[in-house]
Structures are given as structure tokens and as C-alpha cells.
HTML snippet that shows the backbone in 3Dmol.js (N, CA, C, O; Angstrom):
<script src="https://3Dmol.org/build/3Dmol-min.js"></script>
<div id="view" style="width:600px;height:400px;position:relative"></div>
<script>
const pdb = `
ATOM      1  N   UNK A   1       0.803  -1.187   0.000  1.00  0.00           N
ATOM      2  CA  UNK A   1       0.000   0.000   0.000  1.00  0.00           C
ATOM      3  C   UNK A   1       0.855   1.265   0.000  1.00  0.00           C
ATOM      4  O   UNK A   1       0.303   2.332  -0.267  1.00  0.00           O
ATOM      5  N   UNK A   2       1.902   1.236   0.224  1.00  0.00           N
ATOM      6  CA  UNK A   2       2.853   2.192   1.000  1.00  0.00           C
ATOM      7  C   UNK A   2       3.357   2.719  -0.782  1.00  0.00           C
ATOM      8  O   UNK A   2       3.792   3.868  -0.859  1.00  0.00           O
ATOM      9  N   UNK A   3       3.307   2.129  -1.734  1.00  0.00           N
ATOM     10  CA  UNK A   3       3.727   2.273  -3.093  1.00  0.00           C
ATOM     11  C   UNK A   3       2.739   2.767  -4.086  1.00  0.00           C
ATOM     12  O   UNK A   3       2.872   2.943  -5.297  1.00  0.00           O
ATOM     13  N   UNK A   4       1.599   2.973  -3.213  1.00  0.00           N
ATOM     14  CA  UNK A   4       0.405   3.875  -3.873  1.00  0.00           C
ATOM     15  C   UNK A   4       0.379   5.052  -3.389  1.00  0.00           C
ATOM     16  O   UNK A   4      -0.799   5.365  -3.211  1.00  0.00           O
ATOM     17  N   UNK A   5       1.132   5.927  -3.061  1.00  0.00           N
ATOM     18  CA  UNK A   5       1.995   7.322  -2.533  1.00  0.00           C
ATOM     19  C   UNK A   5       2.494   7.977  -2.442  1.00  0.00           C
ATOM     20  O   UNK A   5       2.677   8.232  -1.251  1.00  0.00           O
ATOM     21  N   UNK A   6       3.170   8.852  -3.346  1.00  0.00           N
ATOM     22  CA  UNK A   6       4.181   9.745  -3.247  1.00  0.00           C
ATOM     23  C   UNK A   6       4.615  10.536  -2.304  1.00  0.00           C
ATOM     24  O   UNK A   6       4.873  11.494  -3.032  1.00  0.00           O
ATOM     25  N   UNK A   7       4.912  10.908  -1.204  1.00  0.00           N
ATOM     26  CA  UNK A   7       4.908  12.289   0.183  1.00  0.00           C
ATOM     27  C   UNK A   7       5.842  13.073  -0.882  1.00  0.00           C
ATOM     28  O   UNK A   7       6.950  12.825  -1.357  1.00  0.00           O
ATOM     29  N   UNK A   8       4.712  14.352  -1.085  1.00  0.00           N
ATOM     30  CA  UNK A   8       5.585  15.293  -1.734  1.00  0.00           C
ATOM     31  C   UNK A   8       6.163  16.705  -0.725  1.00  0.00           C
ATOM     32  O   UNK A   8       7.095  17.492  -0.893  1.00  0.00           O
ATOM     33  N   UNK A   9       5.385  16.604   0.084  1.00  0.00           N
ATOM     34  CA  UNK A   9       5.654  17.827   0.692  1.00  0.00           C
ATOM     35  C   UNK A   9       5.070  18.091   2.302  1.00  0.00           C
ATOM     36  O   UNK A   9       3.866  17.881   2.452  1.00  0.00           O
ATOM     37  N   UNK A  10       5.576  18.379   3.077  1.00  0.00           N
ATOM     38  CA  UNK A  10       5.313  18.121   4.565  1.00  0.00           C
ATOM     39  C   UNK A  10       4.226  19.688   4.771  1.00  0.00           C
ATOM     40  O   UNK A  10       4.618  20.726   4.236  1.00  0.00           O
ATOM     41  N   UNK A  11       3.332  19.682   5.314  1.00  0.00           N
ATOM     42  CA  UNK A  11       2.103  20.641   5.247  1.00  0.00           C
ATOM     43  C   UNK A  11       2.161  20.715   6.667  1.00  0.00           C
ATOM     44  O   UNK A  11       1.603  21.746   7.043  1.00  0.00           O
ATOM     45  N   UNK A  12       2.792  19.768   7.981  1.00  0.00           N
ATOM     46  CA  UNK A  12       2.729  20.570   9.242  1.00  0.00           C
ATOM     47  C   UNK A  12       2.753  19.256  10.093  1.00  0.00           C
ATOM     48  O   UNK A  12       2.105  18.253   9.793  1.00  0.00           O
ATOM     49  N   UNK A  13       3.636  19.377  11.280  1.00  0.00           N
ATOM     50  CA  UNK A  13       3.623  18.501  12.362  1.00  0.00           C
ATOM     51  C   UNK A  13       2.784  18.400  13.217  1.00  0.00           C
ATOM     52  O   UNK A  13       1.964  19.317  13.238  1.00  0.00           O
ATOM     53  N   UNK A  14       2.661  17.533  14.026  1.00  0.00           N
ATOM     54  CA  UNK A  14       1.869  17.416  15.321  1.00  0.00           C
ATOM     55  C   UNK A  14       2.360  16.762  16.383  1.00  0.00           C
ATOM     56  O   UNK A  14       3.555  16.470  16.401  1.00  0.00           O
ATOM     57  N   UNK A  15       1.537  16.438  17.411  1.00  0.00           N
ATOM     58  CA  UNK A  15       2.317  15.823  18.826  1.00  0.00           C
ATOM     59  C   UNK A  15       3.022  14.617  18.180  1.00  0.00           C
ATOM     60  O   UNK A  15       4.235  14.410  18.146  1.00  0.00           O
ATOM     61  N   UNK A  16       2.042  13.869  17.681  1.00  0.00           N
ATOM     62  CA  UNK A  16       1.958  12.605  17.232  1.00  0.00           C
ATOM     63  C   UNK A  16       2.532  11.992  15.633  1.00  0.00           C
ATOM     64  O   UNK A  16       2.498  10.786  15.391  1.00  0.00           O
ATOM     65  N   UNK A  17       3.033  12.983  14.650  1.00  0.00           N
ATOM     66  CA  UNK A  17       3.482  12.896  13.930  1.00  0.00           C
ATOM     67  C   UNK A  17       2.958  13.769  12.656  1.00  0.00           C
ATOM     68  O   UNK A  17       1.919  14.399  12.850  1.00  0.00           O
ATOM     69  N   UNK A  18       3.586  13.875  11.339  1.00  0.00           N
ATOM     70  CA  UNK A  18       3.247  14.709  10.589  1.00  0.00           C
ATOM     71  C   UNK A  18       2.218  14.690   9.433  1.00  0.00           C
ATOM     72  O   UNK A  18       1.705  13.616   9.119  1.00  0.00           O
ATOM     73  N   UNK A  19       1.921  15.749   8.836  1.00  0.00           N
ATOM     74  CA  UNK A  19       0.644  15.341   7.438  1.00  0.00           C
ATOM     75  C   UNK A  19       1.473  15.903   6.185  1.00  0.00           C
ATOM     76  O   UNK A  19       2.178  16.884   6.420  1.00  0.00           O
ATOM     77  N   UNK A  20       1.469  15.503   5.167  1.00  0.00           N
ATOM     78  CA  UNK A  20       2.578  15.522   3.980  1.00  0.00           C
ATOM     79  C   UNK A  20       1.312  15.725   2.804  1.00  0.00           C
ATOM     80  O   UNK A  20       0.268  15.117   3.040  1.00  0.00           O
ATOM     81  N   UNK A  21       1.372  16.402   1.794  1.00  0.00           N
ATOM     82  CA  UNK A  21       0.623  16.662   0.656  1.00  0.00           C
ATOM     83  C   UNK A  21       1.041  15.404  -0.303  1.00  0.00           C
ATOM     84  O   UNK A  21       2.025  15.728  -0.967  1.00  0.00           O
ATOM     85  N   UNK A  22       0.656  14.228  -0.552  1.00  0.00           N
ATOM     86  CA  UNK A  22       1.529  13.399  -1.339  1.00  0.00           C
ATOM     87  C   UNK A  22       0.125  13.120  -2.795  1.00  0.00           C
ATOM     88  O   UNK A  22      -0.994  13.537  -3.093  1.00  0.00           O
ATOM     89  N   UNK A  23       1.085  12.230  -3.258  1.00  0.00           N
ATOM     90  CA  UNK A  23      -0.102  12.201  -4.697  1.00  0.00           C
ATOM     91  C   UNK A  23      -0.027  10.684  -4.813  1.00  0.00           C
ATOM     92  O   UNK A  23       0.904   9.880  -4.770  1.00  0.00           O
ATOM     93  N   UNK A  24      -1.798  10.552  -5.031  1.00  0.00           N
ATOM     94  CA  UNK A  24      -2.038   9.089  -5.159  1.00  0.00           C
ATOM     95  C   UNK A  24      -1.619   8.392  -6.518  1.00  0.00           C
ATOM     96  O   UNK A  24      -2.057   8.995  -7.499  1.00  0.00           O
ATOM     97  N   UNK A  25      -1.093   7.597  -6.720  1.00  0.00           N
ATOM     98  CA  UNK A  25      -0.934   6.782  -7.790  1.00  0.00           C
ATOM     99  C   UNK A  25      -1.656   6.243  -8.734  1.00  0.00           C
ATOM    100  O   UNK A  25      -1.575   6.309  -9.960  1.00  0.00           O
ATOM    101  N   UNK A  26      -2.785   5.389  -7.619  1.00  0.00           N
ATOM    102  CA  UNK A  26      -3.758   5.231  -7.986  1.00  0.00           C
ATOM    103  C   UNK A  26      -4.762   6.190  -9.220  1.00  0.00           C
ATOM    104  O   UNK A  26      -5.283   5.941 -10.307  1.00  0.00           O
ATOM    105  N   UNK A  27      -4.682   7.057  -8.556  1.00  0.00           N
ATOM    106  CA  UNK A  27      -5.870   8.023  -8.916  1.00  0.00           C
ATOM    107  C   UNK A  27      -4.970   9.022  -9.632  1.00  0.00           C
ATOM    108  O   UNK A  27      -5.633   9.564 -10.517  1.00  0.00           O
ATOM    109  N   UNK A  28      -3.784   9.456  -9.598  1.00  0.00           N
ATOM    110  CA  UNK A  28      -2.930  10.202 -10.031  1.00  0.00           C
ATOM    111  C   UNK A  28      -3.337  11.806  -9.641  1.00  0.00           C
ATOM    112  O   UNK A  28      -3.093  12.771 -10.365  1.00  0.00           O
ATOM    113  N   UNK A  29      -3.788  11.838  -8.764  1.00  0.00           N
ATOM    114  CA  UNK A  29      -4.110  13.212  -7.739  1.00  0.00           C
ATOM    115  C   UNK A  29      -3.835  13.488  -6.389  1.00  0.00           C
ATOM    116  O   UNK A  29      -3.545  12.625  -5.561  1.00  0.00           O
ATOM    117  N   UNK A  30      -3.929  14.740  -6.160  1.00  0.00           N
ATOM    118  CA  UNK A  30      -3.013  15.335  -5.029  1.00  0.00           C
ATOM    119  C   UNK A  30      -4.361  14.394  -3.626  1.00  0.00           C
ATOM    120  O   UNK A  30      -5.578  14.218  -3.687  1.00  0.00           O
ATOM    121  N   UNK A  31      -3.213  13.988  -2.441  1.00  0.00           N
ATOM    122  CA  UNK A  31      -3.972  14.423  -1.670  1.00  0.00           C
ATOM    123  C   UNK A  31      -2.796  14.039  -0.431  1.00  0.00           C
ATOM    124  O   UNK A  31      -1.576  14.114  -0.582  1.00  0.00           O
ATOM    125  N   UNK A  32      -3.520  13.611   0.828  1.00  0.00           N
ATOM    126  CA  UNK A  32      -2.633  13.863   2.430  1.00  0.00           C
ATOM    127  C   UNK A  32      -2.954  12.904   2.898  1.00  0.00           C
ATOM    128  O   UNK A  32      -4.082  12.422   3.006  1.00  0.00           O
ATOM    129  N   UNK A  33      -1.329  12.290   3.436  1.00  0.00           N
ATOM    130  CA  UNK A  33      -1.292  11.582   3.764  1.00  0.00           C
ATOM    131  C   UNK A  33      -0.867  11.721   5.440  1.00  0.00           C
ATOM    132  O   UNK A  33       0.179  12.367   5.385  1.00  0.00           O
ATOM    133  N   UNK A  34      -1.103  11.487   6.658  1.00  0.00           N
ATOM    134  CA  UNK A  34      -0.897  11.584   7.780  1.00  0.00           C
ATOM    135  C   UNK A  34       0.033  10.760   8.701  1.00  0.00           C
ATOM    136  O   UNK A  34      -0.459  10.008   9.542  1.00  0.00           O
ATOM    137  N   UNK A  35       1.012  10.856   8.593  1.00  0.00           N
ATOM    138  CA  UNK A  35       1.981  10.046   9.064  1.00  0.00           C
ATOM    139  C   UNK A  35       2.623   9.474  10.673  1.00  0.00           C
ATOM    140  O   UNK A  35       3.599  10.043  11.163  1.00  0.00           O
ATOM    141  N   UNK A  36       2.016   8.428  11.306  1.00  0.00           N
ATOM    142  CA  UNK A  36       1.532   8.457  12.917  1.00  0.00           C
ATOM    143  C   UNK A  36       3.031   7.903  13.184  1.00  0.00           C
ATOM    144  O   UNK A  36       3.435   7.240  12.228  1.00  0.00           O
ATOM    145  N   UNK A  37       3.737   7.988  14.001  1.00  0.00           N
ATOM    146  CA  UNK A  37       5.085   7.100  14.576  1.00  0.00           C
ATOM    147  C   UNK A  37       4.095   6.141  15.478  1.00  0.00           C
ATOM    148  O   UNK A  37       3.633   6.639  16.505  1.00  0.00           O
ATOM    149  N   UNK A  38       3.838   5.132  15.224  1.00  0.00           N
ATOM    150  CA  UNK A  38       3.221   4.280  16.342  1.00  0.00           C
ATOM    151  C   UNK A  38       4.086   3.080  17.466  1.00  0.00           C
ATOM    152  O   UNK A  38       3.674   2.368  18.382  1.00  0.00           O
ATOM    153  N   UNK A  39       5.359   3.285  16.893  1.00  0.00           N
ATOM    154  CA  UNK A  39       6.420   2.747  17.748  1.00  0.00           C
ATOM    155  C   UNK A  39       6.098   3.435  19.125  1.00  0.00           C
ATOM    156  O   UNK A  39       5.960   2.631  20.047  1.00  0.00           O
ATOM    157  N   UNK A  40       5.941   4.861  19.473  1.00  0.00           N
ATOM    158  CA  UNK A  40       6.214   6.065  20.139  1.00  0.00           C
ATOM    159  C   UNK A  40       5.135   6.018  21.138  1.00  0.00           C
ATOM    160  O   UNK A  40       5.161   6.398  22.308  1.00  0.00           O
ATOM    161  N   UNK A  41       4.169   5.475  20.452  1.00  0.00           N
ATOM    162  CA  UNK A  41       2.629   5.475  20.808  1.00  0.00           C
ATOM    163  C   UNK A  41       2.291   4.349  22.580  1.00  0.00           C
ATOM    164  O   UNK A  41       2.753   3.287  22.997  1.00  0.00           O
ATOM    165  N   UNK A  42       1.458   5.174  23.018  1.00  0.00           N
ATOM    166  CA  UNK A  42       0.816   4.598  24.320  1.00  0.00           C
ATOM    167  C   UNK A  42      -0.312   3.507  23.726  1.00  0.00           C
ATOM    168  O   UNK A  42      -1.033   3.743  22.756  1.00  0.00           O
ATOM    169  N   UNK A  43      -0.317   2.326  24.464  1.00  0.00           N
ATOM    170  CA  UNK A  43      -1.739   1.396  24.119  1.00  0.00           C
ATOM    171  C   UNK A  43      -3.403   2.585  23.810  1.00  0.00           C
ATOM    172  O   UNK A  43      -4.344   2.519  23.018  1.00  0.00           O
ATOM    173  N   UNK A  44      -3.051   3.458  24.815  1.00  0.00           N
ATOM    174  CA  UNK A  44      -4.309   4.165  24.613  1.00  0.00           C
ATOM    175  C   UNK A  44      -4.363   5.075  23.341  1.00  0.00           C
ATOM    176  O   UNK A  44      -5.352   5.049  22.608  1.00  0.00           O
ATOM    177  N   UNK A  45      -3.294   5.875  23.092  1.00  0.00           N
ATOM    178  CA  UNK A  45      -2.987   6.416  21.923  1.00  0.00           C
ATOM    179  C   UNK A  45      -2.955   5.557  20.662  1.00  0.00           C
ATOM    180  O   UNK A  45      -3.314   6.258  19.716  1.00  0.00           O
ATOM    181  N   UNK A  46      -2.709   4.503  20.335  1.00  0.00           N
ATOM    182  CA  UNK A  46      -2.668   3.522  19.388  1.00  0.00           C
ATOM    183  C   UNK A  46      -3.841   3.404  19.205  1.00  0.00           C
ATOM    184  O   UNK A  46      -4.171   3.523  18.025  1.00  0.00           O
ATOM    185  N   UNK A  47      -5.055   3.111  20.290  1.00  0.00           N
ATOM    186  CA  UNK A  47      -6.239   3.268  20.404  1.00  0.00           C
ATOM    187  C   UNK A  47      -6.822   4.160  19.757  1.00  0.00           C
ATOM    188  O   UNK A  47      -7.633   3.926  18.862  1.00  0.00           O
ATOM    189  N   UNK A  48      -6.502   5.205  20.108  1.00  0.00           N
ATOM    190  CA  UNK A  48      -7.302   6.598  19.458  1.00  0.00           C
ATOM    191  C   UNK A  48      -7.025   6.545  18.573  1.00  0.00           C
ATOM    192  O   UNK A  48      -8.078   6.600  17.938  1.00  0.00           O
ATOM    193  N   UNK A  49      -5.857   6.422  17.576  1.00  0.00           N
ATOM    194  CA  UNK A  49      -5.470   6.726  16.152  1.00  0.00           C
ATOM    195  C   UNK A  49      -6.391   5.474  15.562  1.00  0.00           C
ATOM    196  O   UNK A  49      -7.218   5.934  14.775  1.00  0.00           O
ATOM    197  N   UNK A  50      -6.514   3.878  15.716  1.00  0.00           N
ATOM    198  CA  UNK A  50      -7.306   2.955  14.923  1.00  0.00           C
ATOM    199  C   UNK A  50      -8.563   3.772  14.900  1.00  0.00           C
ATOM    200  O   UNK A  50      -9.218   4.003  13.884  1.00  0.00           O
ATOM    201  N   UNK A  51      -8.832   4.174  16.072  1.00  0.00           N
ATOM    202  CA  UNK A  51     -10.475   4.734  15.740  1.00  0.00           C
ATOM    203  C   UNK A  51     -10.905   5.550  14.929  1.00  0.00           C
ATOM    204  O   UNK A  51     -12.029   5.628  14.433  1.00  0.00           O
ATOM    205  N   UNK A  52      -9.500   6.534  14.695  1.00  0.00           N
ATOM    206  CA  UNK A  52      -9.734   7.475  13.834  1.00  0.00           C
ATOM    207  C   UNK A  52      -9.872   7.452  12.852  1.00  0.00           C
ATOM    208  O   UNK A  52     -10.565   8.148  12.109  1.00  0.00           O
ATOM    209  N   UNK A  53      -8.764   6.051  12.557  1.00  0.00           N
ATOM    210  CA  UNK A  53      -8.870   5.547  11.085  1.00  0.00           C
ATOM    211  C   UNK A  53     -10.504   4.707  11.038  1.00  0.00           C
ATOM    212  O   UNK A  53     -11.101   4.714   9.962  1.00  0.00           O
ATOM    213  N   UNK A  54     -10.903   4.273  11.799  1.00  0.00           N
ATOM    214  CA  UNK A  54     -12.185   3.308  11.730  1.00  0.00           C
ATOM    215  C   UNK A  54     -13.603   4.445  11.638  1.00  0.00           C
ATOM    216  O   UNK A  54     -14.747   4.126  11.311  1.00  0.00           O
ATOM    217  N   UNK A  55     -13.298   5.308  11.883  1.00  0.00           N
ATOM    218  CA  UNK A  55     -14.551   6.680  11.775  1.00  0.00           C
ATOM    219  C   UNK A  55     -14.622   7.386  10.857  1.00  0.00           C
ATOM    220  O   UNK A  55     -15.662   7.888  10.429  1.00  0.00           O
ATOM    221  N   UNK A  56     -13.474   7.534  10.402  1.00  0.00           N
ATOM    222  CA  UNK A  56     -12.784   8.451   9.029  1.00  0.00           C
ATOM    223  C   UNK A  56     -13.799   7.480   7.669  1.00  0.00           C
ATOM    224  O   UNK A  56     -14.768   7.768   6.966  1.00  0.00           O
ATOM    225  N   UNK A  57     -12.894   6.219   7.840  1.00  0.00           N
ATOM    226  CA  UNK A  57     -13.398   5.189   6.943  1.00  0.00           C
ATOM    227  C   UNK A  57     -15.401   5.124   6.863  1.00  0.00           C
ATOM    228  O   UNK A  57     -16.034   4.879   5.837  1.00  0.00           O
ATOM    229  N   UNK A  58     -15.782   5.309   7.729  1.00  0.00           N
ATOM    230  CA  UNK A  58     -17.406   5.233   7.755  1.00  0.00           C
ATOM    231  C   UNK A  58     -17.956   6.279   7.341  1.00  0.00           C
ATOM    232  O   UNK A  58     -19.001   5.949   6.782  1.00  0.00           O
ATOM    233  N   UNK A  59     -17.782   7.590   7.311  1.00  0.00           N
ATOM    234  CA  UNK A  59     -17.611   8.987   6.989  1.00  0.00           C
ATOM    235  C   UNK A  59     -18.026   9.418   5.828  1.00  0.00           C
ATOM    236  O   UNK A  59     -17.098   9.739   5.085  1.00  0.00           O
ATOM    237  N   UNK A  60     -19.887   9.646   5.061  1.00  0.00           N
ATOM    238  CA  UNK A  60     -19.485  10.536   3.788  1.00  0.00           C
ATOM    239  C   UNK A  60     -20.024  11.633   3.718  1.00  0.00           C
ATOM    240  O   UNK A  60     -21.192  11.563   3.336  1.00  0.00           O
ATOM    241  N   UNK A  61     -19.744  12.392   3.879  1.00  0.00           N
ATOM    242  CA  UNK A  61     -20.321  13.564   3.636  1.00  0.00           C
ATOM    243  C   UNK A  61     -19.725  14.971   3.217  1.00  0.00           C
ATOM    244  O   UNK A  61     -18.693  15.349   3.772  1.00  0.00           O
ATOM    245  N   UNK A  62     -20.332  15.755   2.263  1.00  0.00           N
ATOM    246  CA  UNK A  62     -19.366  16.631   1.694  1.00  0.00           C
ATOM    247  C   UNK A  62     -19.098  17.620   2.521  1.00  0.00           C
ATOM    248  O   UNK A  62     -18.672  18.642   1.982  1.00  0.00           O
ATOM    249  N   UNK A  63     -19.179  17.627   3.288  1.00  0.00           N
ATOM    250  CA  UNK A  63     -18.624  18.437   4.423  1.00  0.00           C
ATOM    251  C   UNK A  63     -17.370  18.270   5.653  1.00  0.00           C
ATOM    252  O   UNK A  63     -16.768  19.007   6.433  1.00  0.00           O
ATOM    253  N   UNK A  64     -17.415  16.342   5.161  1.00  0.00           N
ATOM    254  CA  UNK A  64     -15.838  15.678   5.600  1.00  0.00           C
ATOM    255  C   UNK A  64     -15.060  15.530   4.750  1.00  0.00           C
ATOM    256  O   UNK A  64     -15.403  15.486   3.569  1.00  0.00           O
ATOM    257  N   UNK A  65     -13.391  15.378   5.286  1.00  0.00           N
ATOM    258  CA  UNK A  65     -12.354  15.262   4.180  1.00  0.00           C
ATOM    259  C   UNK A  65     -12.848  13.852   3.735  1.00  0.00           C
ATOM    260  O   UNK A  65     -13.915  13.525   4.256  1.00  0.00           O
ATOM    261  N   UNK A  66     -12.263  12.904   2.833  1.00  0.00           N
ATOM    262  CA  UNK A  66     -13.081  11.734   2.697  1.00  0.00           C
ATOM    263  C   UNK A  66     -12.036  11.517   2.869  1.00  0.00           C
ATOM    264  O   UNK A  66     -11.218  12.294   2.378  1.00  0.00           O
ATOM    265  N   UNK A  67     -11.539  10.298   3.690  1.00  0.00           N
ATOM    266  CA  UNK A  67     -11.128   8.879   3.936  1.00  0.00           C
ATOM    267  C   UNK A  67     -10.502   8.044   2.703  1.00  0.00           C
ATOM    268  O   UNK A  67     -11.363   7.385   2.120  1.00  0.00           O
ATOM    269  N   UNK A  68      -9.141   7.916   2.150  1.00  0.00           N
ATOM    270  CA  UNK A  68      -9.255   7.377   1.053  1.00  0.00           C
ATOM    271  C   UNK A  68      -8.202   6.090   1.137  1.00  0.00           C
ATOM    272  O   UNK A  68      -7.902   5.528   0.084  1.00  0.00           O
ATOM    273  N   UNK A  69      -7.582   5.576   2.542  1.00  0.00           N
ATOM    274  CA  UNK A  69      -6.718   4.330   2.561  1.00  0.00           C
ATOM    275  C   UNK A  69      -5.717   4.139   3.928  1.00  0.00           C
ATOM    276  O   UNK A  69      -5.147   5.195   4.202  1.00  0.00           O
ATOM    277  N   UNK A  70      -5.455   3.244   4.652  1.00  0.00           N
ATOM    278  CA  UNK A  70      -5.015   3.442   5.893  1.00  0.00           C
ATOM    279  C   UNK A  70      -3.871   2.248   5.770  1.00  0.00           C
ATOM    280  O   UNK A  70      -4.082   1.039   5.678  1.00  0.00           O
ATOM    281  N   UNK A  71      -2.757   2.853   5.794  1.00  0.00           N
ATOM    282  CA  UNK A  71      -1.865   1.376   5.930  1.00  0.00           C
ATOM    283  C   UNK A  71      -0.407   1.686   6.616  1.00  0.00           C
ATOM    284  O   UNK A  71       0.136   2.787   6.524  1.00  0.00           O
ATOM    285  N   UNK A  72       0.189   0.496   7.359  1.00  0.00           N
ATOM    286  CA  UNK A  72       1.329   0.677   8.295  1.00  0.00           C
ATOM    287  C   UNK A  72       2.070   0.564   7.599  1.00  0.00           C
ATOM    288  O   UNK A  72       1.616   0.017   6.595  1.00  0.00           O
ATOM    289  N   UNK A  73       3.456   0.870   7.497  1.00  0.00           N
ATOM    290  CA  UNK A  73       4.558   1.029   7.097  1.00  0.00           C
ATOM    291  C   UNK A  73       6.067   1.052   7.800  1.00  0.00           C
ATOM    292  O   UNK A  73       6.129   1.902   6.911  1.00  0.00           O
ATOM    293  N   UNK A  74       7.157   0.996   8.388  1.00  0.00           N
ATOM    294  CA  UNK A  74       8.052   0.966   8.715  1.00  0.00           C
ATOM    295  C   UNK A  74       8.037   2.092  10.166  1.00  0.00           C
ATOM    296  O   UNK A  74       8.486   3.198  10.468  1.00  0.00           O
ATOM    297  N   UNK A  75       7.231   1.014  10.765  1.00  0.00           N
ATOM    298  CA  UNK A  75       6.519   1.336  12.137  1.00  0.00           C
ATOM    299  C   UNK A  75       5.785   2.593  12.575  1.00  0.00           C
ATOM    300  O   UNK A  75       5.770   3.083  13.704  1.00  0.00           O
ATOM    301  N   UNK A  76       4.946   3.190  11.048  1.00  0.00           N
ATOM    302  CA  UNK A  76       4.188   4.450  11.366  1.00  0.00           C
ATOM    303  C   UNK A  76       2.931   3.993  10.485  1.00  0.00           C
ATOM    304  O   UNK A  76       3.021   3.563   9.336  1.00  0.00           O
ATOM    305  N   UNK A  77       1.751   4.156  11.205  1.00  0.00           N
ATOM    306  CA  UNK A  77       0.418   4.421  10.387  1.00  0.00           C
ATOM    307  C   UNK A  77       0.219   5.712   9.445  1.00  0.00           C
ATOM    308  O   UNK A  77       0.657   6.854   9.586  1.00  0.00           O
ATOM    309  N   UNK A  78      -0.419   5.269   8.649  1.00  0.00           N
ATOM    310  CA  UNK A  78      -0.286   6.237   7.446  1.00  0.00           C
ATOM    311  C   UNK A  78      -1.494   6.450   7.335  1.00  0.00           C
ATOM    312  O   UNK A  78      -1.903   5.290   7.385  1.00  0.00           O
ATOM    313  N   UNK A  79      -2.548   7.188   7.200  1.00  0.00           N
ATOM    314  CA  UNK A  79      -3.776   7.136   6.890  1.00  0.00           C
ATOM    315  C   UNK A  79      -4.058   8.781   5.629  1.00  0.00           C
ATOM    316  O   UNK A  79      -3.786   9.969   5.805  1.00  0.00           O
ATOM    317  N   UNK A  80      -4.547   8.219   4.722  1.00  0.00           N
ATOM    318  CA  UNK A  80      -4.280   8.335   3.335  1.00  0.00           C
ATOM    319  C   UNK A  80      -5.826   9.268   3.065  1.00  0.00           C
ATOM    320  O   UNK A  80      -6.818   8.541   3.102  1.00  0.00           O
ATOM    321  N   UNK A  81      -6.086  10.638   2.828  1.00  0.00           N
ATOM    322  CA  UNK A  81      -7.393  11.324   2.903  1.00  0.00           C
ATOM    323  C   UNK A  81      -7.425  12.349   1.738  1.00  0.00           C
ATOM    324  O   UNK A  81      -6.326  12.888   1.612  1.00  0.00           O
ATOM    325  N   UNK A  82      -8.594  12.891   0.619  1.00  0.00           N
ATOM    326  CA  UNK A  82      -8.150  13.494   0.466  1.00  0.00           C
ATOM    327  C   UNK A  82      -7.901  14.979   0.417  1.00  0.00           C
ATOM    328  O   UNK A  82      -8.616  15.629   1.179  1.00  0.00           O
ATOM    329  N   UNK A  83      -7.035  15.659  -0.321  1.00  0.00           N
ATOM    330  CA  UNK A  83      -6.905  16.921  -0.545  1.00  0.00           C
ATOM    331  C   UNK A  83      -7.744  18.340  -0.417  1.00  0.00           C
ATOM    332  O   UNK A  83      -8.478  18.669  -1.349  1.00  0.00           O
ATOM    333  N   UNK A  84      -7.643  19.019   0.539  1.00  0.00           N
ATOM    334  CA  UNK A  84      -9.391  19.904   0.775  1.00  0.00           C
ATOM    335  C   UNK A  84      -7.755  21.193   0.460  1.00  0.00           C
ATOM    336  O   UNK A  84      -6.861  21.700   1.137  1.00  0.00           O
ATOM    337  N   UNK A  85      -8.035  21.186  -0.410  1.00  0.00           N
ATOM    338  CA  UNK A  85      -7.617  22.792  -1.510  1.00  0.00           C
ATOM    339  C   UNK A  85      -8.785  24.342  -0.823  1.00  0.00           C
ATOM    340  O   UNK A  85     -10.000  24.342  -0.621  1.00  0.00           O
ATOM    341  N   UNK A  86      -8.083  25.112  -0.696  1.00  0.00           N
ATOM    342  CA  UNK A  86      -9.229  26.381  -0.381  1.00  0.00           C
ATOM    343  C   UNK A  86      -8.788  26.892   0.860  1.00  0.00           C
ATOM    344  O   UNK A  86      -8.357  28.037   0.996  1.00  0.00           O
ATOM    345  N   UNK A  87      -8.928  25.741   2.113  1.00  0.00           N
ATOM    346  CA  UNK A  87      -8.513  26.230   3.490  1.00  0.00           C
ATOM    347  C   UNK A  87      -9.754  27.262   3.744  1.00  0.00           C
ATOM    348  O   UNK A  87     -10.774  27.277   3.055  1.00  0.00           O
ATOM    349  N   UNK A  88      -9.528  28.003   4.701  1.00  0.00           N
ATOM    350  CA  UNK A  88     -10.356  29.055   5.214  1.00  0.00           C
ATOM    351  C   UNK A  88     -11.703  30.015   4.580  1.00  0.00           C
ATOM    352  O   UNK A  88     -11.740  30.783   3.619  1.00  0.00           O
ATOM    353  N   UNK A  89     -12.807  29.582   5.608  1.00  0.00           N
ATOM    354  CA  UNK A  89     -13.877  30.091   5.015  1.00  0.00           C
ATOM    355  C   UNK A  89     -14.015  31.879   5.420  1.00  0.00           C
ATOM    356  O   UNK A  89     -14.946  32.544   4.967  1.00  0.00           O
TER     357      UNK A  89
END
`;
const viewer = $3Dmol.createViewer("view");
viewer.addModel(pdb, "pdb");
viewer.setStyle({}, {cartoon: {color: "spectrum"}});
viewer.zoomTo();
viewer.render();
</script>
């Protein structure tokens, strides 16, 4: 899954790790990918991030980012969403 991805560009850190503008392969369009260190991670925190990915995934509405692929990689969750272009209303 990790080869359906490009990380082109890092868009901003967090406690927990960073979100990168990358481009799907698949689809050959921009979108963000969220990059978790889960090595780093508390049982409860590991917790919160599956859920996020498990809520994200159930999620449609045009008013959410949509949910577009969630997969581990070289001990960080990746969860794969896409691209909301515009920012600020």
C-alpha cells in the first residue's frame, strides 16, 4: 500500500506525527497523507489513532475530508485522505 503514494511535501507537524501533501498513484491526484510514529505510541494512543482511522473510513459527507486508505509502514500508520484545496472560510 505504502507504493500507492508519493509524500511530496510536509504541510505541518503534530504531537503525534506529521501530514505531507503526497499524490495518489492510484488516482494520479493530489492528496494527504498523515503520518503516525506508532512505535512512540501509548496502548491508549494507538487506540485513538485505529479509531480514527475506523470513523474516518465510515464517513461521507461533503462536508468531511473523505477517507481514502489506511496502511502501516516501517513502524508508522499512514492514513491516506483526500486533498481539501481552499482552506479558510
Amino acid at each position: 500500500m505504502a507504493d500507492n503514494f508519493e509524500l511530496l511535501a510536509i504541510l505541518g507537524t503534530g504531537t503525534f506525527g506529521d501530514a505531507w501533501v503526497a499524490r495518489s498513484k492510484k488516482h494520479d491526484k493530489k492528496c494527504v497523507v498523515k503520518v503516525i510514529n506508532i512505535l512512540r505510541l501509548s496502548e491508549r494512543e494507538l487506540d485513538q489513532a485505529l479509531t480514527e482511522v475506523s470513523v474516518l473510513g465510515r464517513m461521507n459527507h461533503v462536508n468531511i475530508v473523505q477517507y481514502l486508505d489506511a496502511y502501516v509502514h516501517n513502524g508508522t500508520l499512514n492514513i491516506a485522505m483526500e486533498y481539501a484545496d481552499g482552506g479558510r472560510y
